[in-house]
N, C-alpha and C positions, 0 to 999 in steps of 0.2 A: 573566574569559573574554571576549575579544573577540565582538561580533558575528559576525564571516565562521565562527567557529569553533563558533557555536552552528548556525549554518545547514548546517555544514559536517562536523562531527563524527561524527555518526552515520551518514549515507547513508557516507562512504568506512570507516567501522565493518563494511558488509555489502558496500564494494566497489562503489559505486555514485558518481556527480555527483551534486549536489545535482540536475540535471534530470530526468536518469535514474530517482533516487530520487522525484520526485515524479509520474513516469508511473505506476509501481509502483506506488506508495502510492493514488493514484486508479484505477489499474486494480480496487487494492482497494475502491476507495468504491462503486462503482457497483454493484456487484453486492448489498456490504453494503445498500445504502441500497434496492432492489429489496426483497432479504430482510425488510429491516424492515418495507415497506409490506406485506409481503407477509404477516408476522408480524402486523400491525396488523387485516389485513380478514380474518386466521383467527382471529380476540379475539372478531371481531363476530361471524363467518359459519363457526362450525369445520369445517363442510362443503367447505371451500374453501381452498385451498392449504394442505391438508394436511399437505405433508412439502417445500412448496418452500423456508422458511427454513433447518432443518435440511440439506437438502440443500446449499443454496450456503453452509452454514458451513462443512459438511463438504469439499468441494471447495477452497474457500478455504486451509482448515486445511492441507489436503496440498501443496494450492499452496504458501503459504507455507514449511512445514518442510520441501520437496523444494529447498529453495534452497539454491543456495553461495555463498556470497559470492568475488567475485573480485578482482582487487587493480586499482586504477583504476591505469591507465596515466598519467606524465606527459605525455601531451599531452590526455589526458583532463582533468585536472585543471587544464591552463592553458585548455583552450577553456569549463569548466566557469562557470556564471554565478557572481561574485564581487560579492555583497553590502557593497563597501568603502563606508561613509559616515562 
């Protein structure tokens, strides 16, 4: 398998640039990695954030499986960053 095709592969899978695809996938991290701290000081302190991790899985979750994937356009995919080495 070539490089560009590993980089490449999956985001146009669900329809996306690899750029595109990696706003996405960070829009997910941020939130996730909240949740985790936030998982983390209700371990220590169960008094405290309660239901905030469960809640932004849950949102996450619908986020994510409310999506459709759309088919990248060819000028999407030539302006798309290309990993050639």
């Amino acid at each position: 398998m070539s490089l560009k095709r590993l980089f490449t592969e999956h985001p146009e899978s669900v329809g996306e640039s690899y750029v595109e695809h990696m706003f996405v996938a960070l829009s997910f991290a941020g939130p996730l990695l909240a949740a985790g701290f936030a998982a983390l000081i209700h371990a220590f302190l169960p008094f405290l954030c309660v239901t905030t991790a469960s809640a932004t899985v849950k949102r996450l979750y619908a986020r994510m499986t409310n999506r459709t994937p759309r088919p990248v356009a060819q000028a999407d995919r030539m302006m798309a960053w290309d990993p050639v080495i």
